[in-house]
N, CA and C of each residue as an Amber inpcrd file, in Angstrom:
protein
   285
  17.4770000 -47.1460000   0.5280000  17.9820000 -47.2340000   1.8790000
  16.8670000 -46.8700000   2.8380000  16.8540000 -47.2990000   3.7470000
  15.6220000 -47.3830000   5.0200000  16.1200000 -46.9250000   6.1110000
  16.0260000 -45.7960000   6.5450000  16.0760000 -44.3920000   7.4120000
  15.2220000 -44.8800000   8.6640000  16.1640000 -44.9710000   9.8110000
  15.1330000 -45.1300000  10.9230000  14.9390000 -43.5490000  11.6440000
  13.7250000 -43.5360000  12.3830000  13.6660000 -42.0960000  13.3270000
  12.5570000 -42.2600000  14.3820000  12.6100000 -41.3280000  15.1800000
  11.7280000 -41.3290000  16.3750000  11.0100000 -40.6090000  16.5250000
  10.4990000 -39.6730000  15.5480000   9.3660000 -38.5530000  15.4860000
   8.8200000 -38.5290000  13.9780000   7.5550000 -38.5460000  14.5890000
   6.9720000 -38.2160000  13.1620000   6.2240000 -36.5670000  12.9660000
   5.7060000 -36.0740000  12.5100000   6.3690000 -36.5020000  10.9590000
   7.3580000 -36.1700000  10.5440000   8.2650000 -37.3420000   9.1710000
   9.5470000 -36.8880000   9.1500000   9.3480000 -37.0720000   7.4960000
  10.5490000 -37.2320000   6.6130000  10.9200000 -37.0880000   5.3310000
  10.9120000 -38.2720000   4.9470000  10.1410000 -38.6840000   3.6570000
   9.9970000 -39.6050000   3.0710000  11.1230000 -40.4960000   2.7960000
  11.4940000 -41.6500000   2.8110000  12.6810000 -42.3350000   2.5100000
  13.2060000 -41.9030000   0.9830000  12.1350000 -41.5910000   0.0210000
  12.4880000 -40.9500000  -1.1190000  13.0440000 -40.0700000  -1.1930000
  12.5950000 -38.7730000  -0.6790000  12.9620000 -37.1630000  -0.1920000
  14.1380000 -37.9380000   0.3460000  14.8650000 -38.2260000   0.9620000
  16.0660000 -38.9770000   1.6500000  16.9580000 -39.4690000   0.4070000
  16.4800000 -40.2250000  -0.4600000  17.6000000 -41.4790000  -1.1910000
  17.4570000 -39.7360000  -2.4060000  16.4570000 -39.1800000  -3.1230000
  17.2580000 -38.0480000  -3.7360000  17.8510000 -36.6680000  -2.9770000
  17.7080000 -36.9490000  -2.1330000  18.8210000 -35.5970000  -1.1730000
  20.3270000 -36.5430000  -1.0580000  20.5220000 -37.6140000  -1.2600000
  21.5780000 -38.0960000  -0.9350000  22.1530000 -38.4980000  -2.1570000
  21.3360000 -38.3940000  -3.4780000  21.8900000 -37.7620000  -4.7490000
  22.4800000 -36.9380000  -5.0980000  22.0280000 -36.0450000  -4.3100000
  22.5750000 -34.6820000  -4.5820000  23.4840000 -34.3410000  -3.1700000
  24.1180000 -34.7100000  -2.6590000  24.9020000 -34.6310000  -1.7880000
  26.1290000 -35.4180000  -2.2820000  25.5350000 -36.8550000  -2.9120000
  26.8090000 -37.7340000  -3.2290000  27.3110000 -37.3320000  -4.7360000
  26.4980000 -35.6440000  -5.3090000  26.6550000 -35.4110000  -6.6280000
  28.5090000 -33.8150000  -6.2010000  27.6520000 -33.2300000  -5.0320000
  28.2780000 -32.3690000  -4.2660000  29.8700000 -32.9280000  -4.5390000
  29.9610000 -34.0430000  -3.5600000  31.4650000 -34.8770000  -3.0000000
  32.0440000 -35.2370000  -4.2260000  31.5860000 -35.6310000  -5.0850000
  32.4030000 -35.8100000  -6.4290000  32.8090000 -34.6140000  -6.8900000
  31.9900000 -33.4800000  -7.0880000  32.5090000 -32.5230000  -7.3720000
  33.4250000 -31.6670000  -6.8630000  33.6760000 -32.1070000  -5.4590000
  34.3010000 -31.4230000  -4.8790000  33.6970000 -30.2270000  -3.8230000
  32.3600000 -30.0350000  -3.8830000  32.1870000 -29.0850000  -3.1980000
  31.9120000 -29.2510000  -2.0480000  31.6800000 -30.4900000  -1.5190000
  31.8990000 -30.4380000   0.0650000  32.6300000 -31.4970000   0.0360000
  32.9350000 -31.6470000   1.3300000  33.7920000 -32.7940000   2.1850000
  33.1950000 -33.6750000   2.7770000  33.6650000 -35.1310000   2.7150000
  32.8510000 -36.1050000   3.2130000  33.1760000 -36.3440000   5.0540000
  32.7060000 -35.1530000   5.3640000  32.8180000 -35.0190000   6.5480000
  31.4450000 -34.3840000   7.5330000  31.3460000 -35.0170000   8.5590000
  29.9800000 -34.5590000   9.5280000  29.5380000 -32.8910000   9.0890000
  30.3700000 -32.3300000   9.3970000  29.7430000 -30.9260000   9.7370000
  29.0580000 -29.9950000   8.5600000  29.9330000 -30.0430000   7.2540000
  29.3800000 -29.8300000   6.0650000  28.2080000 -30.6840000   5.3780000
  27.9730000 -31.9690000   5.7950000  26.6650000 -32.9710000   5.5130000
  25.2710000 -32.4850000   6.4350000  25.9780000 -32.1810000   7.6630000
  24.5800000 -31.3040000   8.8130000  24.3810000 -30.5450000   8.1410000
  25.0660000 -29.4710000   7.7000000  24.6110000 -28.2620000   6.8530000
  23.6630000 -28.1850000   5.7140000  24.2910000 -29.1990000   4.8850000
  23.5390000 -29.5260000   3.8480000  22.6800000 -29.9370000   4.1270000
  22.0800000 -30.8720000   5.0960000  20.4100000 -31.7340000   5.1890000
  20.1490000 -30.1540000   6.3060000  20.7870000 -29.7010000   7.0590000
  19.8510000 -28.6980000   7.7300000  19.2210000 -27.7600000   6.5660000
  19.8820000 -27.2370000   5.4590000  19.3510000 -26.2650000   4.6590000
  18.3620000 -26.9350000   3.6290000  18.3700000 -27.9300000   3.3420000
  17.2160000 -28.8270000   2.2980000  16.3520000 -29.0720000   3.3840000
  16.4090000 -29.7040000   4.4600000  15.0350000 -30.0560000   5.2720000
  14.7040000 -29.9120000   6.5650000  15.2670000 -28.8570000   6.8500000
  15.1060000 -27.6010000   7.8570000  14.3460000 -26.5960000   7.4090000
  14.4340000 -25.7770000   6.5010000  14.1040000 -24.5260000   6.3210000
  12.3600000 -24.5890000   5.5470000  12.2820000 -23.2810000   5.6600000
  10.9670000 -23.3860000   4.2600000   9.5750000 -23.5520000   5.4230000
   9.3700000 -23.9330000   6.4910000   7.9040000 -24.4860000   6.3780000
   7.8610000 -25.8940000   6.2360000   8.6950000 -26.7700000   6.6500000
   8.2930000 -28.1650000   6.4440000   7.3740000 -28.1790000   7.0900000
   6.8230000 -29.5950000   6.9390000   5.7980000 -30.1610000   7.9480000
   6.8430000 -31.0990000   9.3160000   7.8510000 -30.7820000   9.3410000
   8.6760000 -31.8340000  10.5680000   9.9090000 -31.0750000  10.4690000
  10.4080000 -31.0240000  11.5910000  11.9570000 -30.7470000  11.9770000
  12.4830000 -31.5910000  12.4520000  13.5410000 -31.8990000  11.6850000
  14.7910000 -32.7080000  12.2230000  15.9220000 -31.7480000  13.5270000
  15.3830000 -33.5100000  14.5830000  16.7230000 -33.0070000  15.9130000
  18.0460000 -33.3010000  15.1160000  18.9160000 -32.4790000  16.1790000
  20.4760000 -33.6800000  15.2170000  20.5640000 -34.7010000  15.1010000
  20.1560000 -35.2950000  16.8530000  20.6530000 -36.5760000  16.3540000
  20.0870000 -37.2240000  15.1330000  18.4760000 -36.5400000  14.5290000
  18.3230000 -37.4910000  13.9720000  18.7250000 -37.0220000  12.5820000
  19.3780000 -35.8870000  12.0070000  20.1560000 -36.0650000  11.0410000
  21.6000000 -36.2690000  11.3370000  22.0590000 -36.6380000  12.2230000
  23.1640000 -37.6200000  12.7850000  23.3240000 -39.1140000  12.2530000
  22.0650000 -39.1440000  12.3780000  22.1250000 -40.9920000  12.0070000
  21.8220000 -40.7300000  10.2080000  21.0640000 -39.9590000   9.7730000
  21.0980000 -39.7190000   8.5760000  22.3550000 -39.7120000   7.9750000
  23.1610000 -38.7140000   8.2560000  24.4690000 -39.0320000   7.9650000
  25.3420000 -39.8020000   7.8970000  25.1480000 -40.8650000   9.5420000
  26.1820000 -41.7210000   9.1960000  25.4680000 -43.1000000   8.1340000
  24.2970000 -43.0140000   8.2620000  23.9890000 -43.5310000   6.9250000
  24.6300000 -43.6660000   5.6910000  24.2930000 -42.2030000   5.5150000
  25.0780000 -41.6780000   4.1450000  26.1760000 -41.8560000   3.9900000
  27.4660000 -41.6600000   5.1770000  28.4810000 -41.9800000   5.0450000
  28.9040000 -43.6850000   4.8980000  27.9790000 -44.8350000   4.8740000
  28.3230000 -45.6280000   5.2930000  27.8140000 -46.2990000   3.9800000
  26.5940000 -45.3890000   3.7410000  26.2360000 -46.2000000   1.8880000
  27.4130000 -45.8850000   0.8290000  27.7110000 -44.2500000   1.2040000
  28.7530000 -43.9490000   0.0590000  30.2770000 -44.7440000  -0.1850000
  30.4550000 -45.1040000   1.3410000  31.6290000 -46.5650000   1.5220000
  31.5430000 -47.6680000   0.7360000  29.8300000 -48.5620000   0.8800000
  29.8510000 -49.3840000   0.3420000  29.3920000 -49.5490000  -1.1770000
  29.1350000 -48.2730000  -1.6510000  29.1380000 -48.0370000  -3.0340000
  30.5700000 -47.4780000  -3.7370000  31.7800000 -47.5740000  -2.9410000
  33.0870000 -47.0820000  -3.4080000  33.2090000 -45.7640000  -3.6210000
  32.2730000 -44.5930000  -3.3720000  32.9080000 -43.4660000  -3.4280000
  33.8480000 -43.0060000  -2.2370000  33.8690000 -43.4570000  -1.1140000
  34.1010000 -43.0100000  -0.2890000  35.2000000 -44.3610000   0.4620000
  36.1790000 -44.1980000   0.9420000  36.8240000 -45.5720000   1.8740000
  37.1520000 -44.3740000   2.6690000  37.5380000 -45.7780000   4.1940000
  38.0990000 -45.3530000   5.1770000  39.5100000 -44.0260000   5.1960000
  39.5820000 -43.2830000   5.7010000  40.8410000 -42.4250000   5.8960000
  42.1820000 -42.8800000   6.4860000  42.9660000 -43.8210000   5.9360000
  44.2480000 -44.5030000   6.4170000  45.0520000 -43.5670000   7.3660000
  44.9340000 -42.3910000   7.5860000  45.1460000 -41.2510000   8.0890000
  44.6740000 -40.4940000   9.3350000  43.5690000 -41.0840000   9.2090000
  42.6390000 -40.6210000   9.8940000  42.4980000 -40.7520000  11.6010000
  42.1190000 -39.5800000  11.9840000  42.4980000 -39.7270000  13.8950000
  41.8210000 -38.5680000  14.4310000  42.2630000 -38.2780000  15.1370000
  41.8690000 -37.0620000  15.9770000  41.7550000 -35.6690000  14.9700000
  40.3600000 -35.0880000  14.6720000  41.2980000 -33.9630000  13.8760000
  41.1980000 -33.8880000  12.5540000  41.1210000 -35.4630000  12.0730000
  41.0740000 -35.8050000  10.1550000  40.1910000 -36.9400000  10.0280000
  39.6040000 -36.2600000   8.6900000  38.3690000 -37.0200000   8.3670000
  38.4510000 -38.6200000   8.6970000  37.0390000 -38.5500000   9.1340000
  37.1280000 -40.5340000   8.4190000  36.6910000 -41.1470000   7.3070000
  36.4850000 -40.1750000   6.5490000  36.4740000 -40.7970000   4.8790000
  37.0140000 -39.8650000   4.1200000  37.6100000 -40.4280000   3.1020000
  38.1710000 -39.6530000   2.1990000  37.2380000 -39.9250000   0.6310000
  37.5060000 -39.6690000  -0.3320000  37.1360000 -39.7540000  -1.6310000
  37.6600000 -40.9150000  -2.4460000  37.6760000 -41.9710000  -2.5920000
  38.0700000 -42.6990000  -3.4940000  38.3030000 -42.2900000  -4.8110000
  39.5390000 -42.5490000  -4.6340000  40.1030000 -42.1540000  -6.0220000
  40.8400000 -43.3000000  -7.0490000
């Protein structure tokens, strides 16, 4: 997947497609929710912290996310929330 952004330097599209291994390893397991605020968390603590060489603004792990949310759709882990509105997720887990 091909990550757009507006500052350099940023995280390799690699560093990207295996952080989103292990995020889309997370949601199966259950330990997070396929929802915004717990996905910020997760890319803030992998490629935020430490001494990188680049910090991510939100927005631009914003768009990271909805990335992620939008690959994990079209790879079937994830569909739309039939439910979903004000309040409740917009993806749920395919089950």
């Amino acid at each position: 997947t091909q990550y757009t952004h507006t500052s350099a330097p940023y995280p390799e599209n690699g560093e990207l497609d295996a952080l989103y291994e292990q995020w889309l390893k997370q949601l199966k397991e259950g330990a997070l929710e396929p929802t915004i605020r717990p996905a910020f968390d997760f890319i803030s603590s992998q490629l935020c912290t430490g001494g990188k060489a680049y910090t991510l603004t939100p927005p631009q792990i914003r768009g990271i996310i909805d990335g992620w949310l939008e690959r994990a759709t079209s790879e079937s882990v994830l569909v739309r929330n039939p439910m979903g509105g004000i309040g409740k997720p917009k993806y749920i887990i395919n089950t």
